[in-house]
C-alpha positions as CSV (number, residue, x, y, z in Angstrom):
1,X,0.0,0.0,0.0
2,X,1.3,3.8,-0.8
3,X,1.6,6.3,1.8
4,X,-1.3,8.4,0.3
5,X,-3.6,5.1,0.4
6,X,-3.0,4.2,4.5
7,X,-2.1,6.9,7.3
8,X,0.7,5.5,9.6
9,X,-0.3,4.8,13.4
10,X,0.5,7.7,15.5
11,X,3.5,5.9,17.3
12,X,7.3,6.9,17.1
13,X,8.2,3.0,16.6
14,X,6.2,3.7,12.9
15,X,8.6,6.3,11.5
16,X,11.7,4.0,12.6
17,X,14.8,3.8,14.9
18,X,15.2,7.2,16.5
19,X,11.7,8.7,15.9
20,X,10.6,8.3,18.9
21,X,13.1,12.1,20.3
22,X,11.4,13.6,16.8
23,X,7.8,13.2,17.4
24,X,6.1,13.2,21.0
25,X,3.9,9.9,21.0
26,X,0.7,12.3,21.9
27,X,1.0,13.6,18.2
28,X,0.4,11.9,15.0
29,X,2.6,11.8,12.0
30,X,2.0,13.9,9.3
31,X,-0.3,12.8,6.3
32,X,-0.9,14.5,3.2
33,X,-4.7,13.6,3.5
34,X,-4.8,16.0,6.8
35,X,-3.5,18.9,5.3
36,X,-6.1,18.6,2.2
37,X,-8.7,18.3,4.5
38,X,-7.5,21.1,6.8
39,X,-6.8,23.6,4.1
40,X,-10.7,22.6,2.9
41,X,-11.9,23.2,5.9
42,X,-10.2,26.7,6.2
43,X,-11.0,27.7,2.9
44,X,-15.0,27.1,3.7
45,X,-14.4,28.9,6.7
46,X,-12.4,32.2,5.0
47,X,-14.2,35.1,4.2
48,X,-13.9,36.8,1.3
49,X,-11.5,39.3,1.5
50,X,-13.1,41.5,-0.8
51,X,-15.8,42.4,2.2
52,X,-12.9,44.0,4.8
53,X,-11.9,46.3,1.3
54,X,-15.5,46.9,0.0
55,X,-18.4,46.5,2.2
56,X,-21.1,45.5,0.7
57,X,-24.4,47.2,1.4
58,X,-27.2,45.7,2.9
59,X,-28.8,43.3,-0.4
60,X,-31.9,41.0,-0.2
61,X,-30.9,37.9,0.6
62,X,-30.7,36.4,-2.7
63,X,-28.7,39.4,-4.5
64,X,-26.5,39.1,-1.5
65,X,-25.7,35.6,-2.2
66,X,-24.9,36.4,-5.8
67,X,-22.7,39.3,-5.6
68,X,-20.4,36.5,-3.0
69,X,-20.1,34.6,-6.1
70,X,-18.8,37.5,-8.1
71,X,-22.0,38.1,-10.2
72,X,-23.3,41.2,-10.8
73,X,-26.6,42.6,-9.7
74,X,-28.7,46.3,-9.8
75,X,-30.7,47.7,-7.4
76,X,-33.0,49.8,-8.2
77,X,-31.8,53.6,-6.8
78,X,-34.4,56.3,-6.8
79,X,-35.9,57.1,-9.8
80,X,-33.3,57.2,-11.9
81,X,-32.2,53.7,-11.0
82,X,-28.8,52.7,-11.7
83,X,-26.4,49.7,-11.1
84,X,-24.0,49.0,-8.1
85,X,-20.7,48.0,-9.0
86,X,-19.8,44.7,-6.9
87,X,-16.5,43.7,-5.6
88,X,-15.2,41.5,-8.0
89,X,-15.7,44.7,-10.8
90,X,-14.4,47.2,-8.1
91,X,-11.1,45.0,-7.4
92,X,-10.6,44.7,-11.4
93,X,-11.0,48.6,-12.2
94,X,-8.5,49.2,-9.1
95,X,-6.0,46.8,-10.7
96,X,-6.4,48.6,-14.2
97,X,-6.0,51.5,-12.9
98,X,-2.9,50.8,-10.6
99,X,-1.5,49.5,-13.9
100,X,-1.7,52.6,-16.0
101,X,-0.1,54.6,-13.2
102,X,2.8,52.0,-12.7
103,X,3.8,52.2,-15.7
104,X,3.6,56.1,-15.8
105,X,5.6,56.3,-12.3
106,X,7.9,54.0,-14.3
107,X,8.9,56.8,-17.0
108,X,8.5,59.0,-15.1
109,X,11.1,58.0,-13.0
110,X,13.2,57.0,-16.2
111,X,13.1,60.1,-17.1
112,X,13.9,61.8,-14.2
113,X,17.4,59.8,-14.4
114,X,20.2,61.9,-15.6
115,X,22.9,60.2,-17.1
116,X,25.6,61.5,-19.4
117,X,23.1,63.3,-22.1
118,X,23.9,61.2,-25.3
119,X,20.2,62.7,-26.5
120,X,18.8,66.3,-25.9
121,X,16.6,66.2,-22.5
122,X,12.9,66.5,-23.1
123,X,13.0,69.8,-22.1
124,X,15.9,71.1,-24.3
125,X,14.1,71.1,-27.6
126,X,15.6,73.4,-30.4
127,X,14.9,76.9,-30.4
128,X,15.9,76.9,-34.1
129,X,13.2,74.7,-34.6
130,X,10.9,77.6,-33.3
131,X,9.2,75.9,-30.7
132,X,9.5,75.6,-26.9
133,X,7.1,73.2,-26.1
134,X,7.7,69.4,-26.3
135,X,7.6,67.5,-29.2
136,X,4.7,64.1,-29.0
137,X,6.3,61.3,-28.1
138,X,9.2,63.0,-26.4
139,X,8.2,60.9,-23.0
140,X,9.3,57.4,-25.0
141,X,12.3,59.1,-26.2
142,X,13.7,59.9,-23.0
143,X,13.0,56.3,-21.9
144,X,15.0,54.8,-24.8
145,X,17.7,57.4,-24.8
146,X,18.3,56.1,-21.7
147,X,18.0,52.6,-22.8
148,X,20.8,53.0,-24.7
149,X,22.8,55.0,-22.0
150,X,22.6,52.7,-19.6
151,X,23.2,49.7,-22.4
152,X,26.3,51.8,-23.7
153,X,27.9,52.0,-20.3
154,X,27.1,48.5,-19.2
155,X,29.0,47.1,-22.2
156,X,31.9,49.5,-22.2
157,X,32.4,48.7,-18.6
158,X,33.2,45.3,-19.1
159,X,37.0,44.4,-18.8
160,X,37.7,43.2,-22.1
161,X,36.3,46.8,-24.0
162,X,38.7,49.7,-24.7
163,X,38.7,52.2,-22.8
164,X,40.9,54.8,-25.1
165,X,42.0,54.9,-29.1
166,X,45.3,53.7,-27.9
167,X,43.8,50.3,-26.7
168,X,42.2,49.9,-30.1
169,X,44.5,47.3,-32.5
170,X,46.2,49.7,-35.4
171,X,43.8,48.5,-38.3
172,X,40.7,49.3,-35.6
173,X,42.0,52.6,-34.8
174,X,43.0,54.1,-38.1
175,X,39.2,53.2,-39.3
176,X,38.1,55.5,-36.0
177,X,40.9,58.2,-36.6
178,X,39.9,57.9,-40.1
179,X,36.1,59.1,-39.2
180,X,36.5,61.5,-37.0
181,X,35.9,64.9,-38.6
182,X,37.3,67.7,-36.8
183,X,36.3,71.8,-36.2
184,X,39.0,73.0,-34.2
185,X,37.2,76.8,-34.6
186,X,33.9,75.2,-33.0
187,X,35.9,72.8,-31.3
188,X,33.9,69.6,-31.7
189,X,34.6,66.1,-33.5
190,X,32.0,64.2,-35.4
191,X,32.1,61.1,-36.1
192,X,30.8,60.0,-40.0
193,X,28.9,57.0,-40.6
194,X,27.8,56.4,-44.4
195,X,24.0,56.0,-44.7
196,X,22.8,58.4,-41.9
197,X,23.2,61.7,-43.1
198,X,26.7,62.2,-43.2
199,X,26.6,64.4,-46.6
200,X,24.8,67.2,-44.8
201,X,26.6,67.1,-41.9
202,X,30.2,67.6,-44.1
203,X,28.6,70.3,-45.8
204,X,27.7,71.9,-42.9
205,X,31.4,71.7,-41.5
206,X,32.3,73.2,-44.7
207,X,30.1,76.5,-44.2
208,X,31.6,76.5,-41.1
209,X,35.2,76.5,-41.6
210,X,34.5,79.1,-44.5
211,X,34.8,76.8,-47.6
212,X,31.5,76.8,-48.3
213,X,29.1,80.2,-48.5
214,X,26.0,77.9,-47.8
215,X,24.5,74.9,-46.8
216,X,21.8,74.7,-49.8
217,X,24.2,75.2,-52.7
218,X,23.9,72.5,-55.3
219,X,27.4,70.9,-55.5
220,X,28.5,67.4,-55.8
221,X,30.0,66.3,-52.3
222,X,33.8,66.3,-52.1
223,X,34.0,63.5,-49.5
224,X,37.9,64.3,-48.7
225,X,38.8,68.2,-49.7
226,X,38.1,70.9,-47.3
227,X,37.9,68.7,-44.3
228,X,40.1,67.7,-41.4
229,X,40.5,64.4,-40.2
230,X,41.4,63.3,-36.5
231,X,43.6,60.5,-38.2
232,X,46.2,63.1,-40.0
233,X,47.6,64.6,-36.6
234,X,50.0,64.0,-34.4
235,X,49.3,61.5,-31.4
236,X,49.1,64.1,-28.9
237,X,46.9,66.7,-31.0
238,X,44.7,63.6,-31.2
239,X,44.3,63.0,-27.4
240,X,44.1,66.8,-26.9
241,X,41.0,67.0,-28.9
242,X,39.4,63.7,-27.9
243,X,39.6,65.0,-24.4
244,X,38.6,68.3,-24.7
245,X,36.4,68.6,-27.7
246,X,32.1,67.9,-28.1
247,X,32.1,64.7,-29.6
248,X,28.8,63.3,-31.2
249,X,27.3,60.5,-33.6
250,X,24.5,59.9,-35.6
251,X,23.4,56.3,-36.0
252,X,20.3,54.3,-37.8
253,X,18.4,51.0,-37.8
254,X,21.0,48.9,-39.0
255,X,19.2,46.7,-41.4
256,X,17.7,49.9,-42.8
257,X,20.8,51.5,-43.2
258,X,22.1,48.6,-44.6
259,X,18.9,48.3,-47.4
260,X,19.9,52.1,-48.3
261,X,23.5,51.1,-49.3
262,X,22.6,48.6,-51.3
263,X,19.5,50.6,-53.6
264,X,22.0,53.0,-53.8
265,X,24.8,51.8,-54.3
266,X,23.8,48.8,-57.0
267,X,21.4,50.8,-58.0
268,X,22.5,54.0,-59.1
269,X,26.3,54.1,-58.8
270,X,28.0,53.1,-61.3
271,X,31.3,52.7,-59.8
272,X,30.4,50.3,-57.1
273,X,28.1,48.1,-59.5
274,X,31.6,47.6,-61.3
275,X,34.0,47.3,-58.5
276,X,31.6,45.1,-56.0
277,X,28.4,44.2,-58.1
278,X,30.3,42.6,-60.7
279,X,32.5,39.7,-58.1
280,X,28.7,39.6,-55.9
281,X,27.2,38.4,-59.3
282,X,29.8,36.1,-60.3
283,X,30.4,34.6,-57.0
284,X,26.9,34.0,-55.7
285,X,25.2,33.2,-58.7
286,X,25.4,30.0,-61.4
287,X,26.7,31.7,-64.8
288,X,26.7,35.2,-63.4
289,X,29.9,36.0,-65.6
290,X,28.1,38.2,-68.0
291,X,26.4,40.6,-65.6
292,X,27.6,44.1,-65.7
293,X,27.1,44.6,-61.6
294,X,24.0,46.3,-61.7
295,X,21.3,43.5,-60.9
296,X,22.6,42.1,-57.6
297,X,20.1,41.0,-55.4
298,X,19.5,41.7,-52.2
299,X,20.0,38.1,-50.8
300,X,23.4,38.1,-53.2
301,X,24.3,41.3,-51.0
302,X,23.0,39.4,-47.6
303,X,25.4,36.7,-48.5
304,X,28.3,39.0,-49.4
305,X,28.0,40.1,-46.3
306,X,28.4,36.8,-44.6
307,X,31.5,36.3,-45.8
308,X,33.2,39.4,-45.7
309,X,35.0,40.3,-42.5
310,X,34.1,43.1,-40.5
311,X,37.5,45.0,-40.8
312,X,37.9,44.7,-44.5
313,X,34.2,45.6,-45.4
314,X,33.3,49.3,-47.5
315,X,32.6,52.0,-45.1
316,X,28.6,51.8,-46.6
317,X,28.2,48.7,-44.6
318,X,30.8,48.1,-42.2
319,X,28.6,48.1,-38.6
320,X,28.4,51.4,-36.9
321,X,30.4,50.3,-34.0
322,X,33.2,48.9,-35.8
323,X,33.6,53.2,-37.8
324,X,33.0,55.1,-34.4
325,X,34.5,53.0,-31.5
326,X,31.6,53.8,-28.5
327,X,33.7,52.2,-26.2
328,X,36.9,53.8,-27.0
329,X,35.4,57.4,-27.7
330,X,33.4,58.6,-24.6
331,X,30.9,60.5,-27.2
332,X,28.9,63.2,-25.2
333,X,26.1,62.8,-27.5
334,X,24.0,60.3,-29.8
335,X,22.1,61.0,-32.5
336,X,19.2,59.3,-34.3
337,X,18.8,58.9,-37.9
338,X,14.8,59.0,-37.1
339,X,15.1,62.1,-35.4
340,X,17.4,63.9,-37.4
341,X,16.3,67.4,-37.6
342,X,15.3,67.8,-33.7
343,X,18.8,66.3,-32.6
344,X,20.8,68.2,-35.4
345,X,19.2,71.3,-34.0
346,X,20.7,70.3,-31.2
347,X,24.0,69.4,-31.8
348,X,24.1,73.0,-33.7
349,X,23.2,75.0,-30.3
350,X,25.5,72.9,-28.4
351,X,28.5,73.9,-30.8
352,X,27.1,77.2,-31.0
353,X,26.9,77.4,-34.8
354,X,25.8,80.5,-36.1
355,X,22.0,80.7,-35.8
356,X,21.2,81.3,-40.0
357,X,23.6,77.9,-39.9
358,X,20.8,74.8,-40.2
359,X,20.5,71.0,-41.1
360,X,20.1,71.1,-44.7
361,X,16.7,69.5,-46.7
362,X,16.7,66.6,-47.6
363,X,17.8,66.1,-51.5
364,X,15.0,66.0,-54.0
365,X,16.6,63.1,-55.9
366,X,16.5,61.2,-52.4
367,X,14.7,57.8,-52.6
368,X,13.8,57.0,-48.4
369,X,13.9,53.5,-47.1
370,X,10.6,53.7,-46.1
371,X,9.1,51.0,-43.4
372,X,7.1,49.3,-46.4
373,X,10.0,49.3,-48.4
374,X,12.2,47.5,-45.5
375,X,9.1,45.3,-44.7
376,X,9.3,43.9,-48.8
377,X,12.9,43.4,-48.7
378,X,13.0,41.5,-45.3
379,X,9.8,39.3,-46.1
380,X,10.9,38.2,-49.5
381,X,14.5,37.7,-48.1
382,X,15.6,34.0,-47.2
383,X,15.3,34.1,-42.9
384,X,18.2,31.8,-42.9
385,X,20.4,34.7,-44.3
386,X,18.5,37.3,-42.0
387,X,19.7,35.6,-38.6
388,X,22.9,34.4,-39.9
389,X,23.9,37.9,-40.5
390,X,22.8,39.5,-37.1
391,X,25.9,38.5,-35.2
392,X,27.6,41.3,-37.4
393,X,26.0,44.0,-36.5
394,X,24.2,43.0,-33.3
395,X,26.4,45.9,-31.2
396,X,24.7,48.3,-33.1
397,X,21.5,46.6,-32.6
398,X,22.0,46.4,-29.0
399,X,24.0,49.6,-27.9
400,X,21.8,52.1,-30.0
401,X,18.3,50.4,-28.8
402,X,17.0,49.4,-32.3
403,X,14.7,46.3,-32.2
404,X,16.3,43.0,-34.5
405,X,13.9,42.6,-37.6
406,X,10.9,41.0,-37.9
407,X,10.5,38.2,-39.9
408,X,7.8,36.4,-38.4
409,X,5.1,35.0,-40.8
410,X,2.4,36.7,-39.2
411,X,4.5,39.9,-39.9
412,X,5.2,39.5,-43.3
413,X,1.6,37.9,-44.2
414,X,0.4,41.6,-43.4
């Protein structure tokens, strides 16, 4: 017979040698079918603890016995009549309620936190933007910005992360060196990345160093004349400015930044179609020997990618954390690619620009990665090639707050 089918005799000599100092012989040993029947017995005898919150008021005795078993029942109130909430529905409208406010303390309270301001506080909005007020949706910005300031310090803290330039390995720093514009008049380094604006923001170092009269004239960017790079000076000019000087980024979904490059560049230039297109074509692709470079596809471009190391890869598509070193260069401020006119406005203040100085329009001949456009590419994109892929850039996933894609079936059957 099983324990749970026979109690044992209340007697010490039952539980065996030595019981008899555990268990006085006046009590019995424990059984499991005692406690089920106890905690029965209690639970018939508990009252409902709704009563002690909510008293109830004085029902006939039949609506009385309904609202105990969390039904609901009117009562007729004057003339007007109306309906009495019982306890179960009071209890559930408490719980909603405490809900909505929890989660308002909660940002709140994020954004009371004040960490090192990689993003403009909520109430530092752009005068040049001509408003004072905030902006909607400025509440969930402060709670991601500091997301990704808390993320961005709890990586960089870790041991093995550099702490300087000088830690970096020489091929690792001369790409940094190499993308670090400087102004020494406005003192203040930015830090390119290709695909998130970085056009404007040259040609807005140009007015400002003189070599350009504005920001709106129609000229073809010179990527490389009339602009100083951190990585031509001298190792102590370097440090000089990396610790003294505003240092800021601007960074971008990743797998839209990386859909950009590729329309544009296999698209449109002619150049890359010939230097890259033309080895994508022929390497991913049976009998692509004949193809001039400018029909690669994007899952030819997914798969480049897989095999290309990070280090050697073109600056279009090399990961935003491998070009700008957040670890390495304490950056005192982090732009977003979706908010690019409210941050630029702020960068511009915080340099103290002059004020007819401003981000410049976007180009008319500017085609947008647009979320529908993203949403084609991804869904008729192999997922094999999608997740294979995010180890590459999943630091700029991670550090900057962007969300990995979503390739679900559900999402792409919308």
């Amino acid at each position: 017979p099983s324990l749970h089918s026979r109690p044992l005799p209340p007697t010490a000599s039952a539980a065996g040698p030595g019981a008899a100092g555990l268990f006085p012989p006046s009590l019995p040993l424990f059984h499991p079918r005692h406690a089920v029947r106890r905690l029965r017995r209690r639970r018939r005898r508990r009252p409902d603890p709704s009563e002690a919150m909510f008293p109830r008021p004085s029902f006939p005795g039949e609506v009385r016995r309904a609202a105990a078993s969390g039904r609901s029942r009117s009562r007729p109130r004057g003339a007007g009549g109306g309906t009495v909430l019982l306890p179960s529905m009071l209890m559930f409208g408490v719980i909603l309620a405490s809900s909505g406010l929890l989660l308002m303390i909660e940002k709140g309270i994020l954004a009371e936190v004040k960490p090192p301001p990689l993003h403009p506080a909520a109430g530092e909005l752009s005068r040049r933007a001509g408003g004072g007020g905030e902006a909607p949706g400025d509440l969930d910005y402060e709670v991601l910005r500091d997301i990704r300031n808390r993320t961005i310090r709890a990586v960089c803290g870790q041991r093995a992360m550099p702490r300087s330039v000088w830690e970096l390995p020489a091929g690792q720093r001369r790409t940094v060196l190499r993308h670090l514009l400087v102004s020494d008049k406005y003192r203040f380094l930015y830090c390119y990345v290709p695909k998130v604006a970085c056009s404007n923001w040259k040609r807005i170092l140009k007015v400002l160093d003189g070599a350009l009269e504005s920001v709106d004239i129609k000229l073809k960017m010179d990527h490389k004349s009339d602009l100083v790079f951190l990585g031509d000076m001298k190792p102590d000019e370097i440090s000089y400015r990396l610790k003294n000087y505003y240092k800021f980024i601007f960074v971008r979904n990743p797998m839209e930044r990386l859909l950009s490059a590729y329309r544009n560049k296999f698209g449109e230039i002619k150049e890359y179609q010939q230097k890259y297109g033309v080895e994508i074509v022929r390497r991913y692709r049976k009998n692509g020997g004949n193809s001039a470079g400018d029909d690669v596809t994007f899952s030819e471009f997914l798969r480049y990618l897989l095999d290309e190391e990070v280090e050697r890869m073109n600056e279009h598509w090399m990961p935003i954390y491998n070009l700008c070193q957040p670890c390495a260069v304490r950056y005192d401020f982090i732009g977003s690619y979706e908010r690019l006119n409210t941050d630029a406005d702020y960068v511009l203040e915080q340099i103290q620009s002059p004020s007819f100085i401003r981000f410049p329009e976007r180009q008319s001949w500017y085609k947008p990665v647009t979320a529908e456009t993203l949403h084609y590419y991804l869904c008729n994109t192999q997922r094999r090639l999608i997740k294979e892929l995010l180890p590459k850039y999943i630091l700029d996933f991670s550090l900057f707050a962007y969300p990995l894609p979503n390739i679900t079936s559900e999402f792409c059957r919308q």
